[in-house]
N, C-alpha and C positions, 0 to 999 in steps of 0.2 A: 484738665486733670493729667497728671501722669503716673508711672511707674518708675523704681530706679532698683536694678538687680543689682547687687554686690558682687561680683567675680573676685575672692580669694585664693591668692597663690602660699600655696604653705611653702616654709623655707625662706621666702623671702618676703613675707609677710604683708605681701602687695596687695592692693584692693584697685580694681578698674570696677569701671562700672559702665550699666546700659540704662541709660535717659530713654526711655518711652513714652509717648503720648502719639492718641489716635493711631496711626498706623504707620508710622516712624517711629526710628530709634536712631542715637548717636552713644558712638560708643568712645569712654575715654579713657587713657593709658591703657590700651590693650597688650598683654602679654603677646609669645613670639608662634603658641600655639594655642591658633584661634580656634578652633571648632566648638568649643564652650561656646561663642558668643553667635556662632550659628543656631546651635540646637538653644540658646535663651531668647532671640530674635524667633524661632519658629515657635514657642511655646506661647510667646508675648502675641504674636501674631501682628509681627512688623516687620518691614525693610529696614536695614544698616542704610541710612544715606550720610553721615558725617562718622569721620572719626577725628579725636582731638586730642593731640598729645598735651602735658600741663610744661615739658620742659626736656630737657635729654638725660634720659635717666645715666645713674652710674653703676644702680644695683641691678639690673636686669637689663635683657637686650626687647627694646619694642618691639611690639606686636603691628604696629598702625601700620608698614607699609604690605606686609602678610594681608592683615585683615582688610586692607583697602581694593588688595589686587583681589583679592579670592569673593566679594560682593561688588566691586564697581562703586562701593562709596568715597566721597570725596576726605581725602587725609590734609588737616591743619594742623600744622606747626608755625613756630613763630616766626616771623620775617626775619628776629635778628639770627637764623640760623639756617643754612644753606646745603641739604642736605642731599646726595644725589638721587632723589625718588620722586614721583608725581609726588606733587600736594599744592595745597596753595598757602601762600603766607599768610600768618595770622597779626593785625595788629591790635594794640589796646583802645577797648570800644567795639570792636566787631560786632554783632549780635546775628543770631541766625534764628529761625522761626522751627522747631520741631515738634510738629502739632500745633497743641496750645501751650507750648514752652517757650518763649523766649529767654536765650541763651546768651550771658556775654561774656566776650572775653577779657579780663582783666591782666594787664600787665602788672606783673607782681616778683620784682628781681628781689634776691637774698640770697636762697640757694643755690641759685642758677643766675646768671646775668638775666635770661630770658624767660623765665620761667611766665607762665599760665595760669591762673586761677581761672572756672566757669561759675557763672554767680546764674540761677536757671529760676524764675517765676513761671508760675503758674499763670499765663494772661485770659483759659477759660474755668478757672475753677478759682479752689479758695483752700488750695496745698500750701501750705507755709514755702516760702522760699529755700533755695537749696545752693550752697559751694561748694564744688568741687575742685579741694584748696591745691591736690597735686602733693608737692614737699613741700612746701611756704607752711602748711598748717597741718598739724595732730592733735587729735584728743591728748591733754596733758602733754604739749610740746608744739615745738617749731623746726625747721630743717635746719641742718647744722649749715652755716654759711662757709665751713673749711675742709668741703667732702673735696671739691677740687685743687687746694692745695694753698698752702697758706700767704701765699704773696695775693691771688686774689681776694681771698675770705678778708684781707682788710680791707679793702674797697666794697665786697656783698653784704658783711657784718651790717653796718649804718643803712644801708637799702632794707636789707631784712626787716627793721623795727618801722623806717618808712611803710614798706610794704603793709606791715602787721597792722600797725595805729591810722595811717592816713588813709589808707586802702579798703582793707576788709574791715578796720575799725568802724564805717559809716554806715556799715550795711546793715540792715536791723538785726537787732538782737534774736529774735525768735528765728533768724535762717540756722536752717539744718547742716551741718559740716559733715563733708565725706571728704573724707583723710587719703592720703596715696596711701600711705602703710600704718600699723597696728604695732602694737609690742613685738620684739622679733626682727625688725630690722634696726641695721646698723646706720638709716638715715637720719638719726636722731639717738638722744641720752634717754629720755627717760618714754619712751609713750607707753599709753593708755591701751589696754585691749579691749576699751569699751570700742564696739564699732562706728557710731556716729555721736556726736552731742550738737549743742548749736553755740553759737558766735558768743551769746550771753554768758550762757557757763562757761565758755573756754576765756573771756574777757574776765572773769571772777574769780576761777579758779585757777587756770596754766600757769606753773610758776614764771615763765618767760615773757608773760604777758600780765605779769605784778611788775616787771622792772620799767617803769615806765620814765624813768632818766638815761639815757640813749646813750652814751656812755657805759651805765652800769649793765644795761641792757647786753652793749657789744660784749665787755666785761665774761656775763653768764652765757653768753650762747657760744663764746672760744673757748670755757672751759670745761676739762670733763666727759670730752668726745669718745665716743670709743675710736678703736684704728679702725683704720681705713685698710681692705686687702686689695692687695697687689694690682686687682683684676679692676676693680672701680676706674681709673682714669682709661682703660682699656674700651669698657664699655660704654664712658660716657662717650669719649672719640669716637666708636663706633657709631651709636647713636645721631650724633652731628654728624657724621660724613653720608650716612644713609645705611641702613640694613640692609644687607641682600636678603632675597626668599629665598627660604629653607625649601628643598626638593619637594616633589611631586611624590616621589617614590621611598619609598624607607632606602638611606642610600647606605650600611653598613649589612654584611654579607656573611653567610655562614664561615666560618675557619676553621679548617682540620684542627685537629693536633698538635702535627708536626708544625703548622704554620705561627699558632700559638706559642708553641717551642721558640722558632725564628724570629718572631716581635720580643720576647724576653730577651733575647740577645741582643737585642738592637736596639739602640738609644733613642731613635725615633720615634721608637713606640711605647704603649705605657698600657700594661694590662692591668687593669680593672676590676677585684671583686666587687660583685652588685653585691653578693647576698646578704644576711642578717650578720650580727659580730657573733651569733654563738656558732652559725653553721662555720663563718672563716678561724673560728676558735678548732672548732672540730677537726677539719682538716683543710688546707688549700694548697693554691697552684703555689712551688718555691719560687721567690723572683716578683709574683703579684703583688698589687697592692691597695688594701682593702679602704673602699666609698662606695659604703652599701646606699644601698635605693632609698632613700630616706631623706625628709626635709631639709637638713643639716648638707645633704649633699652637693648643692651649688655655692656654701658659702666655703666648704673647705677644697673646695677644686680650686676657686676662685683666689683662695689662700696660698696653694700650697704646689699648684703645679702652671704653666705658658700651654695656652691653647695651640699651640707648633704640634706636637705631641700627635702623633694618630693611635686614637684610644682603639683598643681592643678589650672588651668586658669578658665577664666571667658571670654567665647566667643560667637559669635554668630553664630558659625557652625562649621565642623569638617575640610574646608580647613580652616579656623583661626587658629585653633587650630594645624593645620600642619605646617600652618606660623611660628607660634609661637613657634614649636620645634623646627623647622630648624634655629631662631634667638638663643636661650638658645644653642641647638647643637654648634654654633663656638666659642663659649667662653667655652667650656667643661661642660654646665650645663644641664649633660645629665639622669636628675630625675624627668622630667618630668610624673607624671603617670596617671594622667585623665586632663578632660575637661569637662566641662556643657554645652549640646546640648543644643540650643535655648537660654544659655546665661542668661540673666536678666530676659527676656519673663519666661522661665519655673521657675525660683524663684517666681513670680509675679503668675502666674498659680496656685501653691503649696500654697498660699496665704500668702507668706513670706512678711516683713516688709524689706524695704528701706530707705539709709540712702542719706544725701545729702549735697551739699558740697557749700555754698554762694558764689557767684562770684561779682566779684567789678568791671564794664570799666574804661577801662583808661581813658574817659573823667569825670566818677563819681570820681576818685582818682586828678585828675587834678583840680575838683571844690573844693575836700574837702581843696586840699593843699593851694588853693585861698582863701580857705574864714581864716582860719587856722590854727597852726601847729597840724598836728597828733597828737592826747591822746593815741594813743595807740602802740604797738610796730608794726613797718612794717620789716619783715624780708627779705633782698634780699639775694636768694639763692642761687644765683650765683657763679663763681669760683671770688676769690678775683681782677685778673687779669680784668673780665668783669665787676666789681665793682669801680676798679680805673678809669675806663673809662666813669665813670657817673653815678650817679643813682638817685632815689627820695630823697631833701634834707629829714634827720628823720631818711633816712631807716639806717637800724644795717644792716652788712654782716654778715650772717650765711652760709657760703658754704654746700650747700646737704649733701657731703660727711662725713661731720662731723656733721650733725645735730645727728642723733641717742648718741653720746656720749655727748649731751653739751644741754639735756633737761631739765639740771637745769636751764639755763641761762632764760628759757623763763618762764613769769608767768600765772601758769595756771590758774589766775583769769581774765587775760584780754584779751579783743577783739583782735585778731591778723592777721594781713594782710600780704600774701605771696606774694613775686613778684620773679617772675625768668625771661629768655628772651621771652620765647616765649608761656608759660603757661604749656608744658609739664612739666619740672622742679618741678615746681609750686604743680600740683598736684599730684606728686608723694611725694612731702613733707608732703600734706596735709591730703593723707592718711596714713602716719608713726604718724603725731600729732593726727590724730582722733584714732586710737588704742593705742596710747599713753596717752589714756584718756580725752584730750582736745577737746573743743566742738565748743567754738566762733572763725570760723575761716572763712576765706574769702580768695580767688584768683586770684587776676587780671586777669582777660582776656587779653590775648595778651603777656602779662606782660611787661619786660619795651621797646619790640619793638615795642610795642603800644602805651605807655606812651608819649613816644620822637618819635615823628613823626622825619623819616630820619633814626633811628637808627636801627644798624643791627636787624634782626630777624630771628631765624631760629626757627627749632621743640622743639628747649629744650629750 
């Protein structure tokens, strides 16, 4: 018999998981801050004695050398990857004994040259078999073969559908698939947010897995990707050369005022609102620049600024601000070096001036378009893909990710209205334009989840 807990990371839409049986556990693609997989090991009422990466990831920074050193369990990764940390090299075939689980590893390149799959039976009971596919496999999808960059992805592309059809194709139908990620990440087009399915329905149903001419197959899996940010080749490199461990100690430190003052000045450093878009709407520090604590927040750090930077936040106490590290920690953005106790309060104390940022509802945006056409430019900052799918007639697409390079396009003499989906987007746009020297700006509230009643909405 075993046990298999799902560890979800929001944000990045990661799934590790804890293999238990009897009084073992192995734990696989663990995130960077492992205490989660402590307190589900102490609940399960098991030892950590394996952990198993499926590949080197690109969207998040791994957990397995953290969660190896902090329990004494032994960390596998693949041979063909040389990383500087204990572990021992994995190759295809391994199999390891975890209770009454026996575990193998299956070599399974597409995504990754090296990438991992664990194919885990039940050898004392009568659990349906289980994959732990890694990025090779999603509910409704497969790993994009050109996350690392397109001269390789023609050589991974043709492996991938090997992988998919020769490989996990043999394995019975009735095993249970646990996915790296869920809907929400960028390691894939289209997935599922169902959280598991098995080998049969995704062999029936996944569109990527009807193309069964290998050609047509390479064909759909190059196209249609979304982008790729900045930060991805960053962390897969990090991941293949080896992670360091994150400190012992919370390592960013109270900051006056005055000192907060002196980071805004200084190009090294990059101040931080944590908070909500309507408190940074309310009032903020001038100079700051708003990525509030929220799911969304590793993908547009990840976007839009170089981890060189020593972050300085804007929060409203010291567990925020631990929040806050632990968010920047899985993406490798580990420069973090103060916080401002009390937040906006002690700016406001000091007698410092506040700046503020005009918000528009979506039913004031709905009367103007009525009465109408916009005079002025409305930017949806959306990804081009949420843009096709509707938006206010007038607006121009400006995708976030590329606003910083394309602030010629906007004119710094006119009024300008930001809209994204959900308002967070939004005002993290809107404070890149106010340091960018623009002043007349405005943000839909809601943004356009609010606009089109019915239409999705989420944080960003």
């Amino acid at each position: 018999m075993y046990q298999i807990e799902t560890i979800t990371t929001p944000g990045l839409a990661q799934n590790s998981y804890v293999l238990a049986s009897g009084k073992e556990a192995a734990v696989i693609d663990p995130r960077r801050d492992v205490e989660v997989y402590h307190e589900t090991a102490e609940h399960l009422g098991v030892t950590i004695i394996h952990v198993f990466e499926t590949h080197s990831h690109a969207d998040f920074v791994s957990g397995g050398p953290q969660l190896a050193a902090a329990t004494g369990a032994t960390l596998h990764i693949s041979a063909l990857v040389q990383p500087n940390v204990p572990r021992v090299p994995l190759n295809d075939g391994d199999t390891f004994q975890i209770g009454d689980v026996r575990l193998t590893a299956l070599h399974t390149p597409g995504h990754t040259p090296e990438h991992m799959a664990y194919y885990a039976v039940d050898t004392g009971g009568s659990l349906p078999p289980a994959l732990f596919s890694g990025d090779l496999m999603f509910v409704g999808d497969l790993g994009r073969p050109e996350l690392l960059g397109q001269a390789l992805a023609e050589e991974l592309a043709p492996r991938l559908y090997d992988s998919a059809f020769g490989v996990i194709g043999m394995l019975p139908p009735e095993t249970v698939l646990y996915p790296g990620h869920s809907a929400g990440s960028l390691c894939g087009k289209s997935l599922s947010a169902k959280p598991t399915s098995t080998l049969g329905e995704e062999f029936a149903t996944n569109p990527a897995l009807q193309m069964r001419n290998k050609e047509e197959f390479v064909a759909y899996m190059m196209a249609g990707q979304p982008r790729v940010p900045g930060n991805f080749s960053r962390m897969a490199a990090l991941n293949r050369a080896g992670v360091p461990l994150l400190p012992t100690d919370f390592p960013a430190r109270p900051f006056r005022v005055e000192e907060v003052e002196a980071a805004l000045a200084d190009p090294a450093y990059l101040v931080l609102d944590a908070r909500s878009p309507e408190e940074f709407a309310e009032g903020h520090i001038p100079g700051s620049i708003y990525l509030g604590l929220d799911p969304g927040l590793p993908t547009w750090l990840g976007w839009l600024f170089t981890p060189e930077r020593k972050i300085v936040a804007i929060v409203e106490d010291e567990a925020q601000a631990r929040a806050y590290f632990t968010w920047l920690a899985r993406v490798g953005y580990d420069n973090m070096v103060g916080y401002l106790p009390g937040g906006i309060a002690a700016w406001r104390e000091e007698g410092k001036s506040l700046r503020t940022l005009s918000r528009l509802s979506a039913a004031d945006l709905r009367h103007r378009l009525a009465s109408a056409p916009l005079a002025h430019p409305l930017l949806d900052i959306r990804t081009p893909r949420e843009f096709a799918g509707g938006s206010v007639s007038g607006a121009k697409s400006l995708p976030l990710c590329e606003l910083p390079g394309r602030l010629a396009e906007i004119p710094r003499a006119d009024h300008i209205t930001l809209m994204c989906q959900g308002g967070y987007r939004g005002t993290i746009a809107a404070s890149l334009l106010l340091n960018a020297g623009y002043h007349d700006l405005e943000n839909v509230e809601g943004g356009y989840g609010a606009y089109l009643p019915g239409a999705p909405s989420c944080a960003s």
